[in-house]
C-alpha positions in Angstrom: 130.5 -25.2 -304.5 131.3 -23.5 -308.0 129.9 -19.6 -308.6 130.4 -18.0 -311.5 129.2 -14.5 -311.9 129.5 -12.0 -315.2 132.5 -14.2 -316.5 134.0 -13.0 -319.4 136.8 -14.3 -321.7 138.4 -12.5 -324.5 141.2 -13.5 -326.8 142.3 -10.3 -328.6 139.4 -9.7 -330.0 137.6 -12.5 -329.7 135.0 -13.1 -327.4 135.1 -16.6 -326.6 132.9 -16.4 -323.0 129.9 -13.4 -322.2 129.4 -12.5 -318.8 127.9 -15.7 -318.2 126.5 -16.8 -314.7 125.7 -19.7 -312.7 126.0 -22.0 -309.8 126.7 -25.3 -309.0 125.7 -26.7 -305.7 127.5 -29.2 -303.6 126.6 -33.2 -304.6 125.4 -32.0 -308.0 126.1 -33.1 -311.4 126.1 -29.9 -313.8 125.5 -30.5 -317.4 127.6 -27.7 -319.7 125.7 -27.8 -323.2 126.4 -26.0 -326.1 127.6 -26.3 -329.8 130.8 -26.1 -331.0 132.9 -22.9 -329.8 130.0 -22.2 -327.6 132.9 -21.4 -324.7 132.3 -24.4 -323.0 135.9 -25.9 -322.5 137.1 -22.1 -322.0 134.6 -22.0 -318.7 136.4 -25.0 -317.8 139.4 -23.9 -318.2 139.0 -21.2 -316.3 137.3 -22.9 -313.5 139.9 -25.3 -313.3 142.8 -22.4 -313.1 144.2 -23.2 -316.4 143.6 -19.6 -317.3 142.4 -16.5 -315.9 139.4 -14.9 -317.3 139.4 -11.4 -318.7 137.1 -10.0 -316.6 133.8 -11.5 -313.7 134.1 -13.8 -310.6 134.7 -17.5 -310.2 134.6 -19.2 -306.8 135.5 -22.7 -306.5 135.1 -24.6 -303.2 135.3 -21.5 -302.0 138.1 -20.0 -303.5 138.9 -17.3 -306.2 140.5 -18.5 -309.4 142.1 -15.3 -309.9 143.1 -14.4 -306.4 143.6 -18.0 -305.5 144.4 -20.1 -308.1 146.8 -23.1 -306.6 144.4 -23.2 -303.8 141.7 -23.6 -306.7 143.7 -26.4 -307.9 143.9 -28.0 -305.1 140.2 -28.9 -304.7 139.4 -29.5 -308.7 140.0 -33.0 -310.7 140.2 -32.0 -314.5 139.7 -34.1 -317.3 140.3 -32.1 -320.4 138.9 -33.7 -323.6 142.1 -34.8 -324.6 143.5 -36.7 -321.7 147.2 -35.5 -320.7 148.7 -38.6 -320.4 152.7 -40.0 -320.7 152.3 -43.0 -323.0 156.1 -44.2 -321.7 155.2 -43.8 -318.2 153.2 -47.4 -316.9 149.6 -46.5 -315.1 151.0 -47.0 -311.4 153.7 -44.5 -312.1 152.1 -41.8 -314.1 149.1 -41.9 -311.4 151.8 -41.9 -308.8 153.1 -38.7 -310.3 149.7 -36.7 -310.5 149.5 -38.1 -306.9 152.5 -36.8 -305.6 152.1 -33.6 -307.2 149.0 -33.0 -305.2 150.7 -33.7 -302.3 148.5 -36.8 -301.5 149.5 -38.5 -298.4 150.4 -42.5 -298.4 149.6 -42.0 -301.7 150.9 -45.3 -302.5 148.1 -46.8 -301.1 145.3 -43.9 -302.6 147.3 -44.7 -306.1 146.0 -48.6 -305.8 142.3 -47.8 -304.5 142.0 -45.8 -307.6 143.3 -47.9 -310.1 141.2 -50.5 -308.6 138.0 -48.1 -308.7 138.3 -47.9 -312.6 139.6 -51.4 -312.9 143.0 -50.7 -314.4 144.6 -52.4 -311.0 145.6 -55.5 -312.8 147.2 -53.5 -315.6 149.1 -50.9 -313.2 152.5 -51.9 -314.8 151.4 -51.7 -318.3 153.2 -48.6 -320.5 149.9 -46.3 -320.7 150.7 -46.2 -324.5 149.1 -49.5 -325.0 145.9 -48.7 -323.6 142.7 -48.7 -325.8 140.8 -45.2 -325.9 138.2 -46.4 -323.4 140.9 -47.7 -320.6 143.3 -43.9 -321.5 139.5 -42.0 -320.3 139.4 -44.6 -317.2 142.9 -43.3 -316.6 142.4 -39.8 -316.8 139.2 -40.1 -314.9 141.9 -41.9 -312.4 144.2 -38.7 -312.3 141.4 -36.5 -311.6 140.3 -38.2 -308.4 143.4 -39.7 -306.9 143.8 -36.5 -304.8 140.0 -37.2 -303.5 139.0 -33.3 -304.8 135.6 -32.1 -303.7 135.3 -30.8 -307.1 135.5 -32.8 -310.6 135.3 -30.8 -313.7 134.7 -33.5 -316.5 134.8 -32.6 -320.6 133.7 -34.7 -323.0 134.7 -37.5 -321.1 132.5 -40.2 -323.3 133.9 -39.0 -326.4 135.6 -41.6 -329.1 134.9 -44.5 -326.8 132.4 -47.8 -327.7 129.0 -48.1 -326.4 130.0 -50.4 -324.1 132.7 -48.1 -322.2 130.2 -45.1 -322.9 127.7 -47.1 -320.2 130.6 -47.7 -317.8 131.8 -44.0 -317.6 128.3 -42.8 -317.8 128.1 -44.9 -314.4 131.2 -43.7 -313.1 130.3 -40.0 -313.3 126.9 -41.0 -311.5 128.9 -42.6 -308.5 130.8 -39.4 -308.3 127.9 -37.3 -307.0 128.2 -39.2 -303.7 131.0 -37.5 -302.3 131.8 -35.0 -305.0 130.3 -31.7 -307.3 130.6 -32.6 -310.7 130.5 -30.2 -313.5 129.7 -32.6 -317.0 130.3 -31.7 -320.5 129.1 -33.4 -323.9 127.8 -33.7 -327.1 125.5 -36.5 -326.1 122.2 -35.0 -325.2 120.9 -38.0 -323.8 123.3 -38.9 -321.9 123.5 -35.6 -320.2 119.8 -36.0 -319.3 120.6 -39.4 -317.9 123.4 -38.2 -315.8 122.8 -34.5 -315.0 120.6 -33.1 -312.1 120.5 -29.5 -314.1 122.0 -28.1 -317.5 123.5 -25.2 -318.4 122.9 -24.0 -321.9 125.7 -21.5 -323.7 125.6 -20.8 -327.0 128.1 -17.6 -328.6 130.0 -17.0 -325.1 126.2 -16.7 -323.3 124.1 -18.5 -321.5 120.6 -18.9 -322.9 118.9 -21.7 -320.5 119.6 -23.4 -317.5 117.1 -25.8 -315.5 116.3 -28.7 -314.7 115.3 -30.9 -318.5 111.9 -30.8 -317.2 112.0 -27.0 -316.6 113.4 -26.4 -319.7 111.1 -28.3 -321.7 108.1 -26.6 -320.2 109.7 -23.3 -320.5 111.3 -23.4 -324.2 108.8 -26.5 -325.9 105.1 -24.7 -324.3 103.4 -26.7 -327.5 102.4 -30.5 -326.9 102.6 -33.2 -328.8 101.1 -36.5 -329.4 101.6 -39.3 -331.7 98.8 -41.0 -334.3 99.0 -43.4 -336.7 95.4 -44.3 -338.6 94.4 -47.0 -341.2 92.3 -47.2 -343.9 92.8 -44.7 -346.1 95.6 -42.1 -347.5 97.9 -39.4 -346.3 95.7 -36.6 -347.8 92.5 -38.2 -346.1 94.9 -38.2 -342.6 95.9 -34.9 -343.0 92.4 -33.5 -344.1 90.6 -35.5 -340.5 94.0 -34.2 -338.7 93.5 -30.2 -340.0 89.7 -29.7 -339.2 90.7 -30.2 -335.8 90.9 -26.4 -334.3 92.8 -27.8 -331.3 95.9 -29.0 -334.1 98.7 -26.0 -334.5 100.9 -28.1 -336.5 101.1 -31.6 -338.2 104.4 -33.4 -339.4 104.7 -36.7 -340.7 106.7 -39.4 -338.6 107.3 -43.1 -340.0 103.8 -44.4 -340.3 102.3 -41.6 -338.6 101.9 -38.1 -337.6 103.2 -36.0 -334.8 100.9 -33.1 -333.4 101.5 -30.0 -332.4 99.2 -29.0 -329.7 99.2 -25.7 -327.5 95.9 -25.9 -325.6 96.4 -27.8 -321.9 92.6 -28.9 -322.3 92.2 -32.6 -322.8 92.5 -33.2 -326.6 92.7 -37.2 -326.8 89.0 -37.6 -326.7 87.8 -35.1 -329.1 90.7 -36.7 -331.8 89.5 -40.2 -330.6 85.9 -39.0 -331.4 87.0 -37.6 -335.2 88.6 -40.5 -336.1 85.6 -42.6 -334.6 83.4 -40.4 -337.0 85.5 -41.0 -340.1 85.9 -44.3 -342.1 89.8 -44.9 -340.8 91.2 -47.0 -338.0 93.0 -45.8 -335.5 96.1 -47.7 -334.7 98.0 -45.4 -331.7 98.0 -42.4 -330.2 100.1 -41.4 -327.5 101.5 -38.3 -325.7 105.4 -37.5 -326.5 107.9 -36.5 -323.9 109.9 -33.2 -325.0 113.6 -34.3 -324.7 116.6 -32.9 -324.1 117.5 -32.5 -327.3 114.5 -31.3 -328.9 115.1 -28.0 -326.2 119.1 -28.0 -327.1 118.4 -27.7 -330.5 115.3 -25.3 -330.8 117.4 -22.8 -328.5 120.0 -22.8 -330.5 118.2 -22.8 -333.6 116.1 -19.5 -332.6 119.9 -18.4 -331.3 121.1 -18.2 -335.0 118.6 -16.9 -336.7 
């Protein structure tokens, strides 16, 4: 559904995107991740025919955004991070007007099903200046479906809203996978893993991972880690036990206890479970951790700046 190949963006010179690559396949949810001026919202822009790139390939529902750009519009719903609204316009008639510009048929009726969909139908005559941050991304998420577009191209959608309205968009963007390709971008690592099939990983204008978080955490986090917290004696006596162990790499303290850094794949539990059995101390827990999301995000990035 979305194919990007070698894209490049330059302003002057600036490189702002790399000759990045990827795909998106129909029905998925693509997470874009990346710090700050990573090139993230210039990909999107470009995807969504807001710009042309400077140079590579970008096929859209099946279409060029260079060679065909309205036809590209056509099949994308865009919500920009900063949602282009009309605040003296009321919801019905600023909908209406994205609506019509799309050339939506009986789009009176489409204009009420999805003002309904994101609850705002009861507040379709309101002036769209008085809505709260939360309802104005409900509304732009309105605009970017009203034209039923096979593909939805979504940036920072969560951002400046309340938990609560965080949840409800966050359960949104999972209904859209249904009947739509969704390409998802945000600071909110854990939300991306909650809501995205695979991520996409740019940092300086290039990609440096993509994968599912799974893949990504076996590929980028090899070293495993487990949990332990022991009583009865000190920090030094912990961290003495914890050392003599030859299967230990690395040992940093967390709250009460200690996370280890394991790379071995044999079974490790019993042997630690035995040493601390042999010593004088108590153990209270030890558990496996997950390698998350973020934990990948931010040691590829990290090894990206140094």
């Amino acid at each position: 559904m979305i194919e990007v190949k070698h894209l490049r963006k330059h302003y002057g010179s600036h490189v702002a995107v790399d000759g990045i690559s990827f795909e998106v396949e129909a029905g998925e949810i693509l997470g874009l991740l990346g710090p700050n001026g990573a090139g993230k919202t210039t990909t999107m822009r470009i995807l969504t025919g807001f710009m042309p790139p400077t140079d590579g390939t970008a096929i859209v529902a099946g279409y060029d955004v260079l060679q065909n750009s309205m036809e590209v519009r056509k099949r994308v719903g865009y919500l920009p991070e900063k949602v282009p609204i009309y605040p003296d316009m009321t919801l019905r008639a600023y909908v209406t007007f994205v609506a019509r510009l799309h050339g939506v048929d009986n789009y009176k009726k489409k204009v009420d099903e999805v003002l309904d969909r994101f609850g705002l139908l009861d507040r379709r005559d309101r002036l769209v200046r008085s809505l709260s941050k939360g309802l104005r991304q409900r509304l732009g998420l309105a605009q970017a479906l009203v034209h039923d577009p096979p593909v939805i191209v979504l940036d920072e959608p969560t951002i400046g809203i309340d938990p609560k309205q965080v949840i409800e968009v966050r359960d949104i963007v999972k209904s859209l996978r249904q009947d739509h390709t969704v390409l998802f971008s945000s600071h909110i690592l854990t939300e991306v893993e909650q809501v995205c099939d695979r991520v996409v990983i740019i940092n300086k204008g290039q990609v440096v991972a993509q994968g599912t978080a799974k893949e990504l955490g076996e590929q980028f986090k090899p070293q495993r880690q487990l949990y332990v917290e022991l009583d009865g004696g000190n920090d030094e006596a912990y961290r003495r036990l914890i050392n003599s162990l030859d299967m230990i790499d690395k040992v940093e303290q967390q709250g009460r206890g200690y996370v280890l850094f394991v790379s071995t794949n044999d079974q490790i539990q019993k042997p630690i479970t035995r040493a601390i059995a042999d010593s004088d101390f108590t153990l209270v827990e030890l558990r496996q951790l997950d390698v998350s999301l973020e934990d990948v995000f931010l040691d590829i990035i990290t090894k990206g700046d140094t």
